[in-house]
C-alpha positions, -999 to 999 in steps of 0.1 A, spaced: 5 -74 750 -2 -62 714 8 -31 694 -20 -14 677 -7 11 646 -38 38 641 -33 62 613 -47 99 612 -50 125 590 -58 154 609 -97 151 604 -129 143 628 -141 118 607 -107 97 605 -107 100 644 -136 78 646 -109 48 643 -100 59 680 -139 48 696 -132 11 679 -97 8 703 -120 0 735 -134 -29 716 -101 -43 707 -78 -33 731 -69 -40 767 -46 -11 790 -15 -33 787 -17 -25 749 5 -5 733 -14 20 708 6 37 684 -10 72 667 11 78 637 5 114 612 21 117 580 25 152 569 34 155 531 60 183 529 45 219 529 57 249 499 75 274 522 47 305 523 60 333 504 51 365 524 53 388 495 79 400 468 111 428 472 116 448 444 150 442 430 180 460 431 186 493 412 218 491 394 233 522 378 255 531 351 269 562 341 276 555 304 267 526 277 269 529 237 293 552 221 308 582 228 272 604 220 264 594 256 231 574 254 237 555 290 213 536 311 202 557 341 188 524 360 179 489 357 159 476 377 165 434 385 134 406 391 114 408 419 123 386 449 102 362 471 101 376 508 96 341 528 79 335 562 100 310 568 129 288 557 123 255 544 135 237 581 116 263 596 81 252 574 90 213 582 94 217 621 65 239 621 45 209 603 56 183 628 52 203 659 15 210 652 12 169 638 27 162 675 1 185 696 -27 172 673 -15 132 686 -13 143 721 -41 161 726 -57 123 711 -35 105 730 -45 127 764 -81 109 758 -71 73 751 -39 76 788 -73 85 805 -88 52 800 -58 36 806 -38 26 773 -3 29 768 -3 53 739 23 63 721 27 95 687 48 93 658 51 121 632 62 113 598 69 136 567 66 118 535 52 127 501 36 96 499 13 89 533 3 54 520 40 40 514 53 57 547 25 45 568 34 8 551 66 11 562 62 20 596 43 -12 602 68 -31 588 93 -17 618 65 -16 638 47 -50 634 17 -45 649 -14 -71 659 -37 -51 634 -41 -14 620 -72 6 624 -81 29 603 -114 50 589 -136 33 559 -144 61 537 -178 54 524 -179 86 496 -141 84 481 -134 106 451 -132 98 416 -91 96 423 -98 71 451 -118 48 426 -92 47 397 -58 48 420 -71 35 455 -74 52 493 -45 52 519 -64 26 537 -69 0 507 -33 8 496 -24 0 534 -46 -33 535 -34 -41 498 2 -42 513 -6 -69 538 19 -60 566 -11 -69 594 -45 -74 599 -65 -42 587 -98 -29 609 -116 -7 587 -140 16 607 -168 28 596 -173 66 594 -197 77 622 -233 88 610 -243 122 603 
């Protein structure tokens, strides 16, 4: 029995790591679909004025006070911070099932991980040093970005860090 590590990020074209598994894998495999989410801003829903404050008198005896003052606008959130987090990792979990329903059918032993990390190269590194799986498939991008060229792609970083064998899959053609 090995223990295949497969990486998403939440996109079509990364899936097509998924269709390489029948190649490689036999149903008393263990396959491992792992997201990392990179923590979201909490949404801000809008702003609340702030509060009026009131004072009868300020200066000198001539009167001169300060009828209001108003104080800074305030961020109304949608949700708390926890609330944003749990939101992220409950819709990373139905994304990896609703995978993971397809790949049961054919009969692997699949199992979904969630991760939040700012840094989805390093965590996904990590995991497979816990994990230590037989290899780790993941999506070849063909057309990176000028950021990929100069600093590297999750998967290079990930195959640069040598915890196991690295199956690049091609993207499928359009």
């Amino acid at each position: 029995m090995k223990r295949v590590l497969v990486p998403l990020d939440g996109t079509q074209t990364a899936e097509a790591a998924l269709g390489a598994l029948a190649d490689f894998c036999s149903p008393e495999d263990e396959v491992v679909l792992l997201k990392v989410e990179k923590p979201e801003r909490t949404r801000a829903s809008g702003f609340r004025p702030g509060k009026v404050l009131s004072a009868t008198s300020v200066g000198g005896p001539a009167g001169g006070g300060v009828a209001g003052i108003a104080g800074p606008d305030l961020p109304v959130f949608l949700e708390s911070r926890d609330q944003t987090l749990q939101r992220q990792v409950d819709e990373a979990i139905d994304y990896l099932e609703s995978l993971a329903h397809g790949l049961r059918a054919k009969g692997l032993a699949v199992k979904t991980e969630v991760l939040v990390d700012p840094e989805p190269d390093a965590a996904i590194v990590n995991y497979a040093r816990q994990m230590r799986p037989a290899f780790i498939a993941m999506l070849r991008r063909t057309h990176g970005s000028i950021a990929e060229l100069i600093f590297g792609s999750v998967a290079s970083s990930v195959a640069r860090a040598d915890v196991a064998p690295v199956l690049l899959v091609p993207p499928p053609a359009a």
